[in-house]
C-alpha positions as CSV (number, residue, x, y, z in Angstrom):
1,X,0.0,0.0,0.0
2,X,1.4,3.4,-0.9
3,X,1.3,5.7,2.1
4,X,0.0,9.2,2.1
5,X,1.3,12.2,3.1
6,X,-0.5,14.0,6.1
7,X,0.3,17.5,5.0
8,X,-1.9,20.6,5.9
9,X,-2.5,23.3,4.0
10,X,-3.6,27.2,5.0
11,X,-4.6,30.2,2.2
12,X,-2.8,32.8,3.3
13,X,-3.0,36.5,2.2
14,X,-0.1,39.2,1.7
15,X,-2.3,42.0,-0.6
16,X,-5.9,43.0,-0.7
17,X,-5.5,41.8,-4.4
18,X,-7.3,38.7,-5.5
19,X,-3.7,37.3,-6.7
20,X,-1.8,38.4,-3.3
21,X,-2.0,35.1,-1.6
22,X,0.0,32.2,-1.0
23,X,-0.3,28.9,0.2
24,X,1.8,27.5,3.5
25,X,2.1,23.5,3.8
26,X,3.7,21.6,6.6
27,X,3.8,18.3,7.6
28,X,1.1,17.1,10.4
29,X,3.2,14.3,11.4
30,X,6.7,14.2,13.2
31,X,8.4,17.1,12.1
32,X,12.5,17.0,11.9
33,X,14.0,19.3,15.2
34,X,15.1,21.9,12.5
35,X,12.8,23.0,9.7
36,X,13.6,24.4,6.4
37,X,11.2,27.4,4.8
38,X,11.2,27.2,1.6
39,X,9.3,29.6,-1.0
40,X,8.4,28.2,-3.9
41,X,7.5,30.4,-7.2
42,X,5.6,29.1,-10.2
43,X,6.1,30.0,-13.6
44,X,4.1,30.2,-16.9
45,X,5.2,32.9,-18.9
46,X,4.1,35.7,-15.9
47,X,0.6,35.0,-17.5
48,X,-3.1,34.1,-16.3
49,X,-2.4,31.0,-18.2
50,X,-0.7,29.2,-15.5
51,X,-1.4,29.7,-11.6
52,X,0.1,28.5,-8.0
53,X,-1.7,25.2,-8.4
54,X,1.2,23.9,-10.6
55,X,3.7,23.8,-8.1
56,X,0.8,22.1,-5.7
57,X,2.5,18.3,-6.1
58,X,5.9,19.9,-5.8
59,X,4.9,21.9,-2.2
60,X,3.4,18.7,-0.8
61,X,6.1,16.8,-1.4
62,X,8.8,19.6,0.1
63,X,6.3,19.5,3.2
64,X,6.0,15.9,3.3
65,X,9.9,15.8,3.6
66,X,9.7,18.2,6.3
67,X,9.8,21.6,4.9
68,X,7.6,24.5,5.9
69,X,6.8,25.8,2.4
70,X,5.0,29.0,1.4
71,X,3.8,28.5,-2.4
72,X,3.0,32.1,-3.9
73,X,0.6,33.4,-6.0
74,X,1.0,37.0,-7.6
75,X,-0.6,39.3,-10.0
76,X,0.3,38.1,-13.6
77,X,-0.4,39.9,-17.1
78,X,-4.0,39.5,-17.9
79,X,-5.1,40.4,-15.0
80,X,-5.4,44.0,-13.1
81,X,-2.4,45.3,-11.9
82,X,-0.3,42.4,-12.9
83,X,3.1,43.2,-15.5
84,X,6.3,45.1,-14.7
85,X,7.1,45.8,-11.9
86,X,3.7,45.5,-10.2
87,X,4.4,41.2,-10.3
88,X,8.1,41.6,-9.2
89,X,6.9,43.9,-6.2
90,X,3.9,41.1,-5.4
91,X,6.6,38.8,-5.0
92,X,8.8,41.6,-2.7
93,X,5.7,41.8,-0.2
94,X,5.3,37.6,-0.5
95,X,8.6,37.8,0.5
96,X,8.7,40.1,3.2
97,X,5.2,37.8,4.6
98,X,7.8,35.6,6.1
99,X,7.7,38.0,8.8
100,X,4.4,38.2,9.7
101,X,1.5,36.4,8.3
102,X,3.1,33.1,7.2
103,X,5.0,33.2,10.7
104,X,0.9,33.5,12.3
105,X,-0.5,30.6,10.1
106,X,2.5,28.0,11.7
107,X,1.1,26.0,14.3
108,X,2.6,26.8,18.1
109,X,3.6,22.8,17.8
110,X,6.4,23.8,15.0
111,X,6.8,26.9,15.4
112,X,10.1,27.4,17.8
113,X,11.9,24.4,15.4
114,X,11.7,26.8,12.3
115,X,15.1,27.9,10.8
116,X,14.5,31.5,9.8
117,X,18.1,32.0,9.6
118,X,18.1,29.8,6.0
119,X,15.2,30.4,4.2
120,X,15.7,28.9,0.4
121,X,13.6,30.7,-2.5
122,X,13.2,28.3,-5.4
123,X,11.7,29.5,-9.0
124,X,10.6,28.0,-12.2
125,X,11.6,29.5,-15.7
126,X,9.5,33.3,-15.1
127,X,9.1,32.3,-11.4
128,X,13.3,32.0,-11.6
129,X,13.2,35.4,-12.9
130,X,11.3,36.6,-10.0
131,X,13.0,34.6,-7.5
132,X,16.5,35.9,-7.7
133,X,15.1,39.6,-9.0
134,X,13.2,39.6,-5.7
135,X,15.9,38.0,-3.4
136,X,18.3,40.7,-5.0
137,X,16.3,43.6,-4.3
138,X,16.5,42.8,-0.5
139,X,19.5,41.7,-0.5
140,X,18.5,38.1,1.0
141,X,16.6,39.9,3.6
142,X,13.8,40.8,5.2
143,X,13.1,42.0,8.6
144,X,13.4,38.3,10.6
145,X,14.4,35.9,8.0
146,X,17.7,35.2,5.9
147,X,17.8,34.0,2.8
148,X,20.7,31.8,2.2
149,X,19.6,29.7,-1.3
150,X,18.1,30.6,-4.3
151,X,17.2,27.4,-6.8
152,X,16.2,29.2,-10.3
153,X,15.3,26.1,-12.3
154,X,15.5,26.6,-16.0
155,X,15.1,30.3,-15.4
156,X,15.1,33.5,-17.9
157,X,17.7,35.3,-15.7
158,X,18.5,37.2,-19.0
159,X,15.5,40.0,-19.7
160,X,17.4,41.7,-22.3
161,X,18.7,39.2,-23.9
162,X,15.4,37.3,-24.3
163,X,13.9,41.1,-25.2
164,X,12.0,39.5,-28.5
165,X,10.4,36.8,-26.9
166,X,6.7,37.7,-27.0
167,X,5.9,36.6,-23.0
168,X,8.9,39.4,-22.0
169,X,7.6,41.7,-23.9
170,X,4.2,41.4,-22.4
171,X,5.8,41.6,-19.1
172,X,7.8,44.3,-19.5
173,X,5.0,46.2,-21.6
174,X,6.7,47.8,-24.9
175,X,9.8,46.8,-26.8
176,X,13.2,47.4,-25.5
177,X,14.2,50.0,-27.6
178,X,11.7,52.0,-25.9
179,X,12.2,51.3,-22.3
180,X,15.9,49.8,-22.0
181,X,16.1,50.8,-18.1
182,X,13.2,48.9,-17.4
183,X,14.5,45.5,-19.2
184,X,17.8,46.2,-17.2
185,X,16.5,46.6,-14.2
186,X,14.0,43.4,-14.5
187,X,17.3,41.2,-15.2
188,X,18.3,38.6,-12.9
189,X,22.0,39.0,-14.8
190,X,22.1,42.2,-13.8
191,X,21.7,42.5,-10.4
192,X,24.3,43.2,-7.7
193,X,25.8,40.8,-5.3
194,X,23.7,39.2,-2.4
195,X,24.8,36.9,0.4
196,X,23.1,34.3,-0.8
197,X,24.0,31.8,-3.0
198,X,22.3,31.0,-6.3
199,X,21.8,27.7,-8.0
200,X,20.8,27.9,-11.7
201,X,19.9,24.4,-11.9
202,X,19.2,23.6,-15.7
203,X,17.1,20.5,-17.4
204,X,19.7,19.7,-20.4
205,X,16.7,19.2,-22.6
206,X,15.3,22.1,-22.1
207,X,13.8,23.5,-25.6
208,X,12.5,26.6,-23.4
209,X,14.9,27.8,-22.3
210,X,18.1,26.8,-23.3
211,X,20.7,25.7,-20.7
212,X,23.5,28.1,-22.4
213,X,21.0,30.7,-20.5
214,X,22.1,29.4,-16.9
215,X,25.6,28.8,-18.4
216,X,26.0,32.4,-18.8
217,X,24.1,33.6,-15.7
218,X,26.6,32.2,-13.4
219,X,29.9,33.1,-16.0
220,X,28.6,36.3,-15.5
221,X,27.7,37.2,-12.2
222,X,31.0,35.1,-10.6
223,X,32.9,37.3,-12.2
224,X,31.5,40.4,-10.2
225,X,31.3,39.0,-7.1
226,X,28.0,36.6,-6.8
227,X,28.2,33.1,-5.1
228,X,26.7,31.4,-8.2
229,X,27.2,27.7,-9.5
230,X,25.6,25.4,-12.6
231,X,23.8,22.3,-12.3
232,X,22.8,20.6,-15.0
233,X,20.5,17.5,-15.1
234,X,20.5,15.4,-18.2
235,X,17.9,14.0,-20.3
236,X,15.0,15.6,-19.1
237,X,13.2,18.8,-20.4
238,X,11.8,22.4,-19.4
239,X,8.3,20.8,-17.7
240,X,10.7,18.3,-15.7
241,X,10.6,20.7,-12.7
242,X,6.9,20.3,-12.0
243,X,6.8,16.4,-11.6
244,X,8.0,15.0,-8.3
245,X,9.1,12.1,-9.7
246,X,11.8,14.0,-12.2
247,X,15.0,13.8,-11.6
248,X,15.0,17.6,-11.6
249,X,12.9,17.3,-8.2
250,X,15.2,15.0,-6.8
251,X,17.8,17.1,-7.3
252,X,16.2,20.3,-6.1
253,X,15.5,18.4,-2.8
254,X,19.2,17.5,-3.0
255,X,20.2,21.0,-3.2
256,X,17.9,21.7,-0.6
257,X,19.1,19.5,1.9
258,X,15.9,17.9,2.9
């Protein structure tokens, strides 16, 4: 008989936006004496298309493994408010939720055996994007927690030079030759040092986004300072990330230590 997992799951809001809300999942059973958060963005394109629900399998099983995980939603394009930089600033205030209402939604049980001291962000192609943009902009911060790891898993961590692809330029708004500041600025590549280190962790497959991508993320940000490395798992594709029985999960929860 397969066993279950006994994992609990609370809605939690960050906004007064119908897309400013997350998810938190943790284990009901015996919980390890030091647990991991871990925040978990989706991707899709930063479109309505796709929604929090496809990193659902992926949260139960981080919880079920002992994690506390916060899975975020955010406003996308297609929807009020959502596109640059409304979406990357959702994901700040997810972020900064660590400090307050995902701590209140942790039962009293688990609370004092959480490790805010090594919170780990992990992202999905545009949820990549957003996970190192966002860790970045506070500088693997917030008021309470630490960020120590970021996971971007067959991420766009180049805006600019992706600027043609039709899903940036919905996200961004109008063509680069127009706004060049604002494709900059959006760029994981980009971004200054932060003490944390970042994981582009690549599907060799990948038709996406090609793995010369993350090759060139961490070329280029190592030579200015970032802790950055490349892993690259072979013979599976861009969607690998989503099953929990890919070897691209297994080696996320490597990376993750749990």
């Amino acid at each position: 008989m397969v066993k279950k997992s006994a994992v609990h799951r609370t809605k939690v809001e960050y906004g007064n936006a119908p897309s400013q809300f997350g998810h938190v999942y943790h284990s009901v059973e015996a919980a390890p004496a030091e647990i991991r958060p871990i925040v978990l963005i989706h991707g899709g394109y930063w479109s309505t298309e796709f929604a929090l629900t496809i990193q659902t399998a992926i949260a139960r099983q981080f919880a079920d493994r002992g994690a506390l995980v916060w899975n975020i939603e955010y406003r996308r394009v297609g929807e009020e408010g959502g596109g640059w930089p409304s979406t990357g600033r959702d994901v700040l205030a997810a972020l900064r939720a660590l400090d307050g209402p995902v701590r209140d939604a942790v039962p009293t049980d688990i609370a004092d055996r959480i490790n805010w001291g090594s919170v780990a962000v992990v992202g999905h192609s545009a949820g990549g994007q957003l996970a190192v943009w966002s860790v970045a902009q506070l500088r693997a911060r917030t008021a309470s927690c630490a960020i120590t790891t970021v996971i971007a898993q067959s991420a766009a961590l180049d805006i600019e030079a992706g600027a043609d692809r039709p899903s940036i330029r919905r996200l961004l708004g109008r063509p680069i030759d127009e706004i060049p500041h604002r494709y900059r600025d959006a760029s994981p590549i980009r971004q200054e040092p932060f003490d944390a280190h970042v994981v582009a962790l690549h599907a060799a497959d990948d038709t996406a986004i090609p793995v010369e991508s993350s090759r060139r993320y961490v070329r280029t940000v190592t030579e200015y300072g970032q802790s950055a490395e490349l892993v690259v798992v072979p013979g599976e594709g861009h969607d690998a990330f989503v099953d929990p029985r890919s070897a691209c999960s297994r080696q996320t929860v490597r990376l993750l230590g749990i």
